[in-house]
N, C-alpha and C positions, 0 to 999 in steps of 0.2 A: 632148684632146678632151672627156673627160669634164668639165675647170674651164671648157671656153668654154661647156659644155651649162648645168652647173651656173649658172654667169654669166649667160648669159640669161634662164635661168627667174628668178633671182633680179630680173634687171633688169624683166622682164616686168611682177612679179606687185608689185613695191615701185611700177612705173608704174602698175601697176592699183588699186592703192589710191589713190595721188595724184588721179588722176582722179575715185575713187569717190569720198573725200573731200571733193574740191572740188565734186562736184557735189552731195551732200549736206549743204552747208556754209552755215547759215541766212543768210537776211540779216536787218538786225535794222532795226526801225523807230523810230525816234526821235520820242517823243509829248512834246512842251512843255508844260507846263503853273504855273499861277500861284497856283491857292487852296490850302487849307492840307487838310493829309492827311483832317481830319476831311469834310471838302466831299465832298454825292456824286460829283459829277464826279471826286474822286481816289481814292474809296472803293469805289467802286460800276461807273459808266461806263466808263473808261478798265482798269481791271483783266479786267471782263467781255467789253470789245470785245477786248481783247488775247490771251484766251482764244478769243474767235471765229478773231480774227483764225490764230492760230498753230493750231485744228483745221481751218479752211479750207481752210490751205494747206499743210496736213502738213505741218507743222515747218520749213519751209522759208523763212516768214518770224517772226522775234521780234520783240515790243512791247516796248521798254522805256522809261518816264515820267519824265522828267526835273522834276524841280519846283524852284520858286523861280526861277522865269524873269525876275522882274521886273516891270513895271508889264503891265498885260494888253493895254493898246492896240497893246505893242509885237507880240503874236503872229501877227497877221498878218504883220508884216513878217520875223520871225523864219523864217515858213517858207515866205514868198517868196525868202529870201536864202540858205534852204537852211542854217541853224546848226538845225532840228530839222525834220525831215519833216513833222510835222504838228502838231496847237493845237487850241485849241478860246479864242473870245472872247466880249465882251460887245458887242453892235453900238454901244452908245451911251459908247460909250469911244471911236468914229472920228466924232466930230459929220461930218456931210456925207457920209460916203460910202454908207453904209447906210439909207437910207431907207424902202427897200423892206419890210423883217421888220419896221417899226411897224406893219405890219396888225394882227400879232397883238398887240399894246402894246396899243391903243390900249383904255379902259376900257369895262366893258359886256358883255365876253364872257361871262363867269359861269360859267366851266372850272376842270379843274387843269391842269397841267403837262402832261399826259401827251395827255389831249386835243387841249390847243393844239399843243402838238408837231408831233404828227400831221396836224394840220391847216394849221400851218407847213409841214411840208414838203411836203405835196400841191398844194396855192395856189403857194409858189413855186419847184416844179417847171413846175409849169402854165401862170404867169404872167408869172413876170419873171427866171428863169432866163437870158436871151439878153442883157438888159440891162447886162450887163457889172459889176456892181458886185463879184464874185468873181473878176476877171477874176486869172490869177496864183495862182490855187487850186484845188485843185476839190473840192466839197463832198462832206462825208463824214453828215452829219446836221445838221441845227437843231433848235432845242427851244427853252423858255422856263422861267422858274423861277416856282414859285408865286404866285397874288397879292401882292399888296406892297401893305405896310401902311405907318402911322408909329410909327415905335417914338421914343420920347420921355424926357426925362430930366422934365420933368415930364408929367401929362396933358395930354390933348390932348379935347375932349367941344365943339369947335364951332371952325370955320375963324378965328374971331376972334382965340382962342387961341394960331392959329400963326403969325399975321401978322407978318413983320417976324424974326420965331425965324431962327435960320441951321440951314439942315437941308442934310444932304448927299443930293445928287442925283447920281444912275448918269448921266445922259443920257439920251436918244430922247426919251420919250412922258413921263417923270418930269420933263425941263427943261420943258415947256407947262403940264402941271401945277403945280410950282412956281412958276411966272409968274399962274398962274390965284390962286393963296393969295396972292399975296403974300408969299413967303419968302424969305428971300437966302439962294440957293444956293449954298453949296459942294459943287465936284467934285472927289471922290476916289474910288477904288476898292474897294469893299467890303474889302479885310482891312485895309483905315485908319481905320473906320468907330469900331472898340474902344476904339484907341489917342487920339483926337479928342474923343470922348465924354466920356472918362475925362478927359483935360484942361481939358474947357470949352470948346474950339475948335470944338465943335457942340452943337446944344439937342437936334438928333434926324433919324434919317436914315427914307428911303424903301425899304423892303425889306422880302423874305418871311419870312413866320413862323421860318421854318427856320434862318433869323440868329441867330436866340435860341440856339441849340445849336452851329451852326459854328463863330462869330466870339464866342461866349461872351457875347452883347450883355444876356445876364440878369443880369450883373454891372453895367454900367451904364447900361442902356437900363432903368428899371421901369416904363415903362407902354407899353404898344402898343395903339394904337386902329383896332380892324379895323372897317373899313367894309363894308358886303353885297358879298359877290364880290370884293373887294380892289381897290384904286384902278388897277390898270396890272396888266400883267407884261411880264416882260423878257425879251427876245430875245438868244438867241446860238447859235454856228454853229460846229461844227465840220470841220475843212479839213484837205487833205493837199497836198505839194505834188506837180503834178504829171510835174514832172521825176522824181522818184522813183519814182510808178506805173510811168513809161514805161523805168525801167532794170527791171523786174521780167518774169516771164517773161509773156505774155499770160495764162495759164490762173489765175497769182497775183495778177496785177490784178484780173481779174474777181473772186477770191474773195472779195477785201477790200471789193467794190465790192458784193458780195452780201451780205453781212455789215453793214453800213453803211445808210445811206437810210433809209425808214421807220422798219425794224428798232429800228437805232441813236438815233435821233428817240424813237421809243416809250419804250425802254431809261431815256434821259437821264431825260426827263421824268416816268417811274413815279418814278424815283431822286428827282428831286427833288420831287413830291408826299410820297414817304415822309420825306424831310428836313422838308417843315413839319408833318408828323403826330409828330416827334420832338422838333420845336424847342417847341410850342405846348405839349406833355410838361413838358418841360426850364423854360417860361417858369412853367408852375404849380407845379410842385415848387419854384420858387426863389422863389415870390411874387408873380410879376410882376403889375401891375393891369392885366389884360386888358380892355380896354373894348371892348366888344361894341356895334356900334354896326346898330338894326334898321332894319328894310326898314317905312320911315313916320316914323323919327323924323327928328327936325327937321338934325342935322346928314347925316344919310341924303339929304335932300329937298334942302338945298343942296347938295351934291355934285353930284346932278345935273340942278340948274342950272351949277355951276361947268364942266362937261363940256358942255355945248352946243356945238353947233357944231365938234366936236374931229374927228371923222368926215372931215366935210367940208373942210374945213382941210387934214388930208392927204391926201384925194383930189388936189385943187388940186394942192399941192406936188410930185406927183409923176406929176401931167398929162403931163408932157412925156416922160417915159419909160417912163410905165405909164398908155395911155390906159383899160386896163379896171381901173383899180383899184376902182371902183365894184362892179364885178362880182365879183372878187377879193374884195375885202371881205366882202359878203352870202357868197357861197359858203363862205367859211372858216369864219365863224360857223356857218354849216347842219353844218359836217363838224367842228367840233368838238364843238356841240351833242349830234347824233346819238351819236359816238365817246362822248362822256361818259355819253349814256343806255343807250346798247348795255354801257358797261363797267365801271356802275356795281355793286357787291355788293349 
């Protein structure tokens, strides 16, 4: 009597752990990712969202970041197919299906990162959310990285300069651009940009300050020609997949989903305004010849001629899915604008 007492209590209390256990037993998220450890995005974003993410939900869910994923175009596809829960991209790495987040591309705005950010994700929560271009995802923040300059193996001080040069182009709003100069574009993806340079296989790419310090571009990029407000910025997004929120418990979804949005949007984009305050650092302590190019002078005053019409142009193109893009447009600028006067030091 006493070994069946004994036996039960024992069987009881080893079941009662098993259960405790298991229901105290994280699940962990799997974040994709493609830039190199230096990049805020792997520095900065993903480390701090992963922190939200795991106080959110009282230890119940883990972030861990997987890097070297491969070409970046592929991460969409990556975490529709479920090989990592979530990603983060570059829209103009999918030509055609992203057209929507050139709003914020498009030149003129006169922001940083963090601004735009913010203002990306408010417009196209508002806007064009329903349009299906995320369709197979569900978004977790957008942002944009710094102005984007040309950084150049030799100067660059007037568009004539760079006619006919082979520069590499991200995509979106930098492929019309390049068409507008006269460049022949080459497409590759920023951490190709070093390796390209450095061989001759480009004269000089389109991208932010903050390249100078990531992608190490002050070894062979030496001159960088910023234009007032920087010619573009680039748009990208990050996603989780949805099958995954929905195996989580409701209260866990939400957390992540609280943690994420704006929030995460603000986050990115402070990150990567502090990336070109570091790279621009990094490009004068190595020499680089900054060409500052001002608001009057003559390659100033062509540019934007060369930008005419660019507004418009995407409105059209995106008529048929986004009849308020006009609206869109104007508003974003107003709430970035603001966003950057309210948060400026």
């Amino acid at each position: 009597m006493t070994k069946t007492k004994h036996f039960t209590k024992a069987a009881i209390l080893s079941l009662g752990l098993a259960i405790s256990g298991s229901a105290f037993a994280a699940t962990t998220l799997h974040v994709g990712t493609w830039l190199p450890p230096t990049n805020p995005q792997n520095a900065v974003v993903w480390p701090t969202w992963a922190k939200w993410v795991e106080e959110a939900t009282e230890g119940r869910v883990k972030v861990e970041i997987e890097s070297d994923l491969g070409h970046p175009k592929t991460m969409f596809t990556l975490v529709e197919d479920g090989v990592v829960d979530a990603g983060f991209s570059y829209h103009g790495y999918v030509p055609g299906r992203f057209q929507l987040p050139q709003i914020v591309e498009l030149p003129g705005l006169g922001v940083g990162a963090e601004a735009a950010s913010v203002a990306l994700w408010r417009v196209y929560n508002e806007y064009f959310m329903d349009t299906g271009e995320f369709e197979g995802l569900t978004l977790l923040g957008m942002f944009t990285h710094g102005p984007g300059y040309i950084h150049s193996i030799e100067p660059i001080t007037s568009f004539d300069q760079i006619k006919g040069k082979k520069i590499r182009i991200g995509g979106g709003v930098q492929t019309e651009l390049g068409k507008r100069m006269d460049v022949t574009a080459v497409s590759a993806p920023a951490p190709k940009v070093y390796e390209m340079m450095q061989q001759g296989v480009i004269d000089g790419a389109f991208l932010p300050m903050g390249e100078q310090k990531t992608l190490r571009l002050k070894e062979v990029a030496p001159n960088v020609t910023m234009l007032p407000g920087g010619m573009y910025l680039g748009s990208f997004s990050m996603f989780i997949s949805p099958y995954f929120l929905e195996k989580l418990d409701p209260k866990d979804r939400e957390a992540i989903m609280n943690v994420s949005g704006e929030k995460l949007s603000a986050l990115a984009g402070r990150a990567w305004d502090g990336i070109d305050d570091a790279g621009l650092k990094a490009a004068q302590e190595a020499g680089v010849n900054i060409i500052r190019v001002k608001e009057g002078d003559k390659m100033a005053q062509d540019f934007q001629k060369l930008i005419q019409g660019m507004d418009e142009q995407w409105i059209q193109s995106v008529s048929d899915r986004a009849p308020k893009a006009r609206q869109a447009l104007k508003e974003l600028r107003t709430i970035a604008r603001e966003y950057e006067s309210e948060h400026q030091e």
